[in-house]
N, C-alpha and C positions, 0 to 999 in steps of 0.2 A: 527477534528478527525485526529489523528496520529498514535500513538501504536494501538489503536483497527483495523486500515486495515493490521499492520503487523500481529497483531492477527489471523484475519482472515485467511491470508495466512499462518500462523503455523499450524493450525487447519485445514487446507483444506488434508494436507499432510496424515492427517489418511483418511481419503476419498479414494482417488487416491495418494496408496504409491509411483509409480513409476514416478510421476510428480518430477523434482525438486522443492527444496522451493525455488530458485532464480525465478522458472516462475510464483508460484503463488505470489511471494512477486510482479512482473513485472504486473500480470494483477490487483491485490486490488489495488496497488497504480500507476498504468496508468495516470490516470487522474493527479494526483499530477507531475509525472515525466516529464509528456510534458507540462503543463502548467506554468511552469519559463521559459522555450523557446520562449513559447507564448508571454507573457508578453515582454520578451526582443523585441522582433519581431514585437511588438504593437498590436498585432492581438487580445488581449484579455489585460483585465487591473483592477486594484486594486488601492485603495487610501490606504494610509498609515497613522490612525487617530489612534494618544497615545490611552489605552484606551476605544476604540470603541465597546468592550466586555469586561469581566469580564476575559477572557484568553487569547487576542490577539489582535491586533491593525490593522488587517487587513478588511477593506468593498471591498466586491469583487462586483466591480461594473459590470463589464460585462465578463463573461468566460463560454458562450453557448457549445462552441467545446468541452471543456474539463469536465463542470462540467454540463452537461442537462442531463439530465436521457436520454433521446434520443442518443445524443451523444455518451454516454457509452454506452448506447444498440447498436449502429453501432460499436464501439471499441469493445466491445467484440465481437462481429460478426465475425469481422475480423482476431482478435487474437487466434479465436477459431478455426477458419477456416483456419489459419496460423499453429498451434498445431495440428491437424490432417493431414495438408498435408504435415506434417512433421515425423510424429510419427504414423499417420493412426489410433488413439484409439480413439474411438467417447466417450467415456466416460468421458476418459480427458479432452478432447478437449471441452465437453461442461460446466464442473465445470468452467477449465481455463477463457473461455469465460462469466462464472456469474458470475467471481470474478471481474472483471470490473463493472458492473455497482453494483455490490453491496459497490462501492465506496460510490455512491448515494446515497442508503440507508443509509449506515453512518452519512452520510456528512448531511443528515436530522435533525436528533439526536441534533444535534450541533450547526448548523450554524443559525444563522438569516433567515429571508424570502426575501435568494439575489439566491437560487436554482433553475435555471428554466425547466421546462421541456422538451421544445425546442426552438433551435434558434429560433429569432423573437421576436414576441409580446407575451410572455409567461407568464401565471402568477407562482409566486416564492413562494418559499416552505422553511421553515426552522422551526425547535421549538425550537432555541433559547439556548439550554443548555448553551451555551458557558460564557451565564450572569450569572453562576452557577459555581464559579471556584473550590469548591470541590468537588459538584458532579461531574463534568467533569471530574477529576481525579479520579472519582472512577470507572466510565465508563471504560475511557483509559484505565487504569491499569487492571481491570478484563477483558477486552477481549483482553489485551496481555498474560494475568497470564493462559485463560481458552485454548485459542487456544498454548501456549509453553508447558501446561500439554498435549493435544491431541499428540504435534508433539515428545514433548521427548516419550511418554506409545508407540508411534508406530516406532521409531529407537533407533536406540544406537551409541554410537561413535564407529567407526574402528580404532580411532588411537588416539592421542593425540591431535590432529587436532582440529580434529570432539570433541572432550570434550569442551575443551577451545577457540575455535575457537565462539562454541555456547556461550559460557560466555561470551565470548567477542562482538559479535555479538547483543543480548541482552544486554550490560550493552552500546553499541555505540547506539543506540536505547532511549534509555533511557536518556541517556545524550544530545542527539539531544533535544527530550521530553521537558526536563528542561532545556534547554539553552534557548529554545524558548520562554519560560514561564516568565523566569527570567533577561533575558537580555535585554536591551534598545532594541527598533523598528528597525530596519533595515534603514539607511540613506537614501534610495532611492527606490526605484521599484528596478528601475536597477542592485544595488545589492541584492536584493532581487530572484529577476533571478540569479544571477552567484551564488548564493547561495543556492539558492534551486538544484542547477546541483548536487548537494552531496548525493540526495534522488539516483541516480543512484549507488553507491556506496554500498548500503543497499543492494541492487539487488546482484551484483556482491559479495560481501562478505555472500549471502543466496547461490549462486551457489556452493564456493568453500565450505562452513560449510555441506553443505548437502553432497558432494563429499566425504567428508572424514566420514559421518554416514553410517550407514547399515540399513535395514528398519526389525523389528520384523519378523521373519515368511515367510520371501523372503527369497531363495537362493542366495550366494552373485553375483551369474553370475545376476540376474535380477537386484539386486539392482545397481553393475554397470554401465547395462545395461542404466537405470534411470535416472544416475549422466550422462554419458557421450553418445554425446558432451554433453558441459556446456550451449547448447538453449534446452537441452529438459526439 
């Protein structure tokens, strides 16, 4: 799963207008952003087999920290707990906080039975879609297409920014999407870690696109208010 967590967090935005999308893009795809760290750092690891599904060549042999439901149940905890003692809005701060482990639930959808549900002796969880490479894309694509209609019906651009910035944002999305799909295997772990460091980039290019929208129905002092700083 890829575009459907950015989904997600396009979608989250009509919930809780005054969240940035930089922070819910940061809590759906948590798990994905630290874990090429991991990896590089040995602390969690993956084999590199051509082939190995029907969409991707990755068997993730052990990544309890970043991918156990457990796991993500403490990340979000933390981040939720992080976003209210930041901004004080329990409302927020507890969506923020599901958007993390609803990584999880994604990553069910999709993946093999390599998902555990806590460090240790756990038993693993997957249904597999991934051996289904057009369903998978029709998955992917309708919960990028359902949560981009939530987030555009609930802002609008302020500028020219905020318009094409979106387009742009969405079409880099996209092209990650299909690069992955289409391109040879990644030559190593190794670069597979310094590569994945780009999913940070998503983040930061949801802060500055959301910056330049306005949110339906807000006054523009709150919507502001929303955007700036660029952690809220």
């Amino acid at each position: 799963m890829f575009l459907g967590h950015f989904g997600v967090g396009f979608g989250a935005k009509n919930l809780q207008p005054r969240v940035s999308l930089g922070t819910f893009f940061l809590a759906a795809q948590l798990a994905d952003l630290v874990w090429p760290t991991l990896l590089l750092l040995g602390i969690e690891r993956v084999k590199i087999v051509p082939h190995f599904t029907a969409t991707n060549a990755f068997d993730f042999v052990y990544y309890p920290f970043t991918h156990s439901l457990f796991g993500e149940l403490v990340a979000g905890l933390l981040l939720g707990l992080a976003y209210w003692l930041l901004r004080r809005n329990v409302q927020s701060a507890v969506l923020v906080g599901l958007l993390v482990p609803s990584h999880w639930l994604l990553d069910l959808v999709v993946h093999t039975p390599d998902l555990p549900l806590y460090p240790g002796h756990s038993p693993m969880f997957g249904f597999g879609l991934w051996n289904q490479f057009a369903l998978t894309q029709v998955v992917e694509f309708a919960l990028l297409g359902a949560g981009l209609w939530f987030y555009v019906r609930r802002t609008t651009a302020r500028n020219g920014k905020g318009h094409y910035g979106l387009l742009g944002l969405v079409a880099f999305l996209v092209l990650i999407h299909v690069g992955g799909l289409f391109s040879p295997p990644p030559a190593s772990v190794e670069a597979l870690g310094w590569s994945g460091q780009l999913f940070w980039v998503t983040v930061l290019l949801a802060y500055w696109v959301d910056r330049n929208r306005e949110v339906r129905g807000l006054p523009e002092s709150e919507t502001l208010r929303a955007a700036v700083p660029a952690v809220s």
